[in-house]
N, C-alpha and C positions, 0 to 999 in steps of 0.2 A: 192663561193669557188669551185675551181678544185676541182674533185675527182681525186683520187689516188689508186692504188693499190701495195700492198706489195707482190713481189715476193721472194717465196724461192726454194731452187735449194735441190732437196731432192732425187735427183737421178744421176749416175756416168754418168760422157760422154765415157769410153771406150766403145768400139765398136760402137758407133753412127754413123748414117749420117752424112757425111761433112756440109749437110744443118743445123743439128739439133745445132749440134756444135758451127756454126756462130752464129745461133738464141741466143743461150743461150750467147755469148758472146755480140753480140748487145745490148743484157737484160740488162749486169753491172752485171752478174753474174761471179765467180770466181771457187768457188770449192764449196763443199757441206754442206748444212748449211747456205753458204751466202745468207744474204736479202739486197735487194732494192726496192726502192721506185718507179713505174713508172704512168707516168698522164692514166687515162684511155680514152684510144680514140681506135677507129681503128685499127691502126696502132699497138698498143701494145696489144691487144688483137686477132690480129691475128699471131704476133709472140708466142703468149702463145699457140694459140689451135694449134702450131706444135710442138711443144715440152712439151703439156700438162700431159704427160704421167711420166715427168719427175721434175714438180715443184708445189708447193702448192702456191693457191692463196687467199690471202684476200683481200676483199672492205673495203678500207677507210671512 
């Protein structure tokens, strides 16, 4: 069974980077408080540690 991880978005994007911004929308994240679901690989784990300032994460 993939592992998963549950992202939450618990921090405002005003004033962000243009880059952090995209991150968090490539995420499936919306506004604050939204969670989703992402596989954990690479890839989503290095979108996390640039905007990790900004969302809570759990292991599935």
């Amino acid at each position: 069974m993939e592992k998963t991880l549950k992202i939450k978005l618990v921090r405002s994007l005003i004033g962000r980077l243009p880059k952090q911004k995209k991150t968090i929308e490539a995420l499936g994240l919306k506004k604050i408080g939204h969670v989703v679901e992402q596989p954990d690989n690479p890839q989503t784990r290095g979108m996390i540690e640039i905007v990790k300032h900004m969302v809570e994460v759990v292991e599935m």
